[in-house]
C-alpha positions as CSV (number, residue, x, y, z in Angstrom):
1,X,-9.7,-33.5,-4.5
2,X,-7.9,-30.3,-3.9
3,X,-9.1,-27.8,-2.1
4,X,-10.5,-24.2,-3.2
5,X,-8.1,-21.5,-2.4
6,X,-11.3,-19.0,-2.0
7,X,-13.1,-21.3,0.3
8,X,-10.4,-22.1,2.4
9,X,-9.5,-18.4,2.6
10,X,-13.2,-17.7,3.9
11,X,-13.6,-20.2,6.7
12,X,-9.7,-19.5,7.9
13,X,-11.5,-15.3,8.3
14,X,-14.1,-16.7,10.3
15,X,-11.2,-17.1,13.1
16,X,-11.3,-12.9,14.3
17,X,-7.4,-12.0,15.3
18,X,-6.2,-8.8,16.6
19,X,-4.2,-6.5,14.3
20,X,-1.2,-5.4,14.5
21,X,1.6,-2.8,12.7
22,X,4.9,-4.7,12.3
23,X,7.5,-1.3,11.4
24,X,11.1,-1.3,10.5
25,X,13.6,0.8,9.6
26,X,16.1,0.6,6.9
27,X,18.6,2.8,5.9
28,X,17.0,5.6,8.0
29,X,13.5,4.7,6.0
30,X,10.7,3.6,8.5
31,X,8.7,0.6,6.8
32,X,5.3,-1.1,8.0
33,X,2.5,-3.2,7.7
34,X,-0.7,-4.5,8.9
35,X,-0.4,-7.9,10.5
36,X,-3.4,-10.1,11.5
37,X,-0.9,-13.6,11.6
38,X,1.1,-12.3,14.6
39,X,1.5,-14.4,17.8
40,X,3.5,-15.0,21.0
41,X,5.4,-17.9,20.8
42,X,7.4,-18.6,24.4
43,X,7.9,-16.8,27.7
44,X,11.7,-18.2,27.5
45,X,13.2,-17.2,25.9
46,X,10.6,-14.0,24.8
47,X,9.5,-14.8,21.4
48,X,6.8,-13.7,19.4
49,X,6.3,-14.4,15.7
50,X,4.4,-12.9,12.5
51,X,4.0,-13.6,8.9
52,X,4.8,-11.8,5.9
53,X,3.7,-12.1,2.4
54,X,6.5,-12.8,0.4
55,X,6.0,-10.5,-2.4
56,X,5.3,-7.6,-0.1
57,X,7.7,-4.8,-0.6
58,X,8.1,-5.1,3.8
59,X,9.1,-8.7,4.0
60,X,12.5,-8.0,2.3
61,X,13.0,-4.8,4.5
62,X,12.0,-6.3,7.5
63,X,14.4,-9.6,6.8
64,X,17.4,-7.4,6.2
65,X,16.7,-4.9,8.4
66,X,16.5,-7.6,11.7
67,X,14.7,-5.6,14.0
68,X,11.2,-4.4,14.6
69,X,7.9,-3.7,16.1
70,X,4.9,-4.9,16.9
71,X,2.2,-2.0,17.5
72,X,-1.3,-3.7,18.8
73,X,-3.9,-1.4,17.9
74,X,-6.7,0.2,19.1
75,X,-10.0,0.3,17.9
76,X,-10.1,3.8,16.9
77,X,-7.0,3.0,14.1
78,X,-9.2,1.2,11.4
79,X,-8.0,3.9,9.4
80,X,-4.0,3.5,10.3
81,X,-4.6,-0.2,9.7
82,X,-6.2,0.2,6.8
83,X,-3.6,2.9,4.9
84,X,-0.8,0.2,5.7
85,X,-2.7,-2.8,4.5
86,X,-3.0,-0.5,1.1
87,X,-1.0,-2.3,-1.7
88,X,1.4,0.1,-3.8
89,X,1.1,3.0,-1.6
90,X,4.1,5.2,-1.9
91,X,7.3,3.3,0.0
92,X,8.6,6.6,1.0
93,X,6.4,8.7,3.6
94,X,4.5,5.7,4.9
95,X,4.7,6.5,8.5
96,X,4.1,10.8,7.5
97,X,0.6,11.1,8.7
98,X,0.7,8.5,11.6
99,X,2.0,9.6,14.8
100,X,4.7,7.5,15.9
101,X,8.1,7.7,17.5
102,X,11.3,5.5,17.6
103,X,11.6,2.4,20.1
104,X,14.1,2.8,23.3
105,X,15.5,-0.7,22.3
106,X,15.7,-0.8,19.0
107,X,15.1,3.0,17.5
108,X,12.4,1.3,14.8
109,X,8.9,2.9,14.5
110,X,6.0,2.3,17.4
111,X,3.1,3.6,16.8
112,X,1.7,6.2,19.4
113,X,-1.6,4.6,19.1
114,X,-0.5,1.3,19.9
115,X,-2.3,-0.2,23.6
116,X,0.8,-2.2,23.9
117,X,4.2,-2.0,21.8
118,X,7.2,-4.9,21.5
119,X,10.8,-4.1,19.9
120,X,12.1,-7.4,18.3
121,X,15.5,-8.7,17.2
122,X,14.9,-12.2,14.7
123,X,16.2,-15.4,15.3
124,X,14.4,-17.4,12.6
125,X,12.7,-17.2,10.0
126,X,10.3,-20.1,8.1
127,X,9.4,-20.6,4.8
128,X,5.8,-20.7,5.5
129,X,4.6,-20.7,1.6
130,X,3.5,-18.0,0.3
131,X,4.7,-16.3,3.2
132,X,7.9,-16.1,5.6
133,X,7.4,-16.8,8.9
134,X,9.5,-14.3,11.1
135,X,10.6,-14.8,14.6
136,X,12.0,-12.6,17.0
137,X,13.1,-12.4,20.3
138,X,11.4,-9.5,22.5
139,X,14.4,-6.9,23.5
140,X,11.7,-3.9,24.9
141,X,8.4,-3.7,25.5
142,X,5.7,-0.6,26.5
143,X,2.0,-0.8,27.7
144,X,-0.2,-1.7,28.0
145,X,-2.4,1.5,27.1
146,X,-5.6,1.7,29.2
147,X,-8.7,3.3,28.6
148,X,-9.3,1.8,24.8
149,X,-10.0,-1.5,23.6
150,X,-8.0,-3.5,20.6
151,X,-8.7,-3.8,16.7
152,X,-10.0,-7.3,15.6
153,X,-10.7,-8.3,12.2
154,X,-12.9,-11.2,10.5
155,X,-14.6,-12.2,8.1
156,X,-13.0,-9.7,6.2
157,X,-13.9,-6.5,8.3
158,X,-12.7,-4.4,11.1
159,X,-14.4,-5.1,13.9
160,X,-14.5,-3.8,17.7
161,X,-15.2,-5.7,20.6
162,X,-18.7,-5.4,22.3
163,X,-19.1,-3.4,25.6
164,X,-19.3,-4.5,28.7
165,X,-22.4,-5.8,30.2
């Protein structure tokens, strides 16, 4: 008996993950878009990997493109994550209202309200279904950021992590 898309979809969201901005850059246009399926893969070499929907307008940017970032946000960029999660938003201007600047390594977009930011260079890429899976080796890194806390999401909602007690 096969199993239902929309249930499988809500108990894999019960898992919370972090979220991140992967950005680009081709032809001098910055591209991005929020990740939740990101993770580090090895320690050597320095990989890390995310996945990409296949029919978003990023995944064929970021494939020809071969570099890019990872921004880990904080919990204060619901809003950021939110914009770039938006389907059919304009591709041009993405990046306009979001502070960012380029990466030392790589000259791609980070995010200025990243906690921690990796530059990437790919060296493989999965079919993964409806997604591709991307890695990439890590070629520059900044952060971590203290003083703020990251952005989670599950179950379908932003979330922030609990104080302290």
């Amino acid at each position: 008996m096969p199993v239902d898309p929309a249930a499988f979809r809500r108990a894999a969201g019960q898992f919370p993950s972090g979220i991140v901005v992967v950005c680009t850059s081709l032809d001098g246009n910055p591209h991005a878009m929020t990740v939740s399926a990101f993770a580090s893969v090895s320690l050597e070499p320095l990989l890390v990997l995310f996945c990409a929907e296949k029919i978003a307008r990023f995944h064929d940017a970021v494939l020809e493109a071969g570099v890019w970032s990872v921004s880990v946000l904080d919990d204060d960029s619901e809003k950021i994550a939110r914009w770039l999660a938006t389907r059919g938003r304009p591709l041009e201007g993405q990046l306009d209202t979001i502070s960012h600047h380029p990466g030392a390594a790589t000259g791609v977009p980070i995010l200025d309200a990243a906690l921690a930011a990796l530059e990437c260079r790919t060296t493989a890429v999965y079919d993964g279904g409806d997604h591709t899976i991307v890695v990439g080796e890590v070629v520059g890194v900044s952060g971590p950021r203290a003083g703020s806390e990251p952005l989670i999401h599950q179950a379908g909602r932003y979330r922030k992590l609990a104080p302290e007690q």
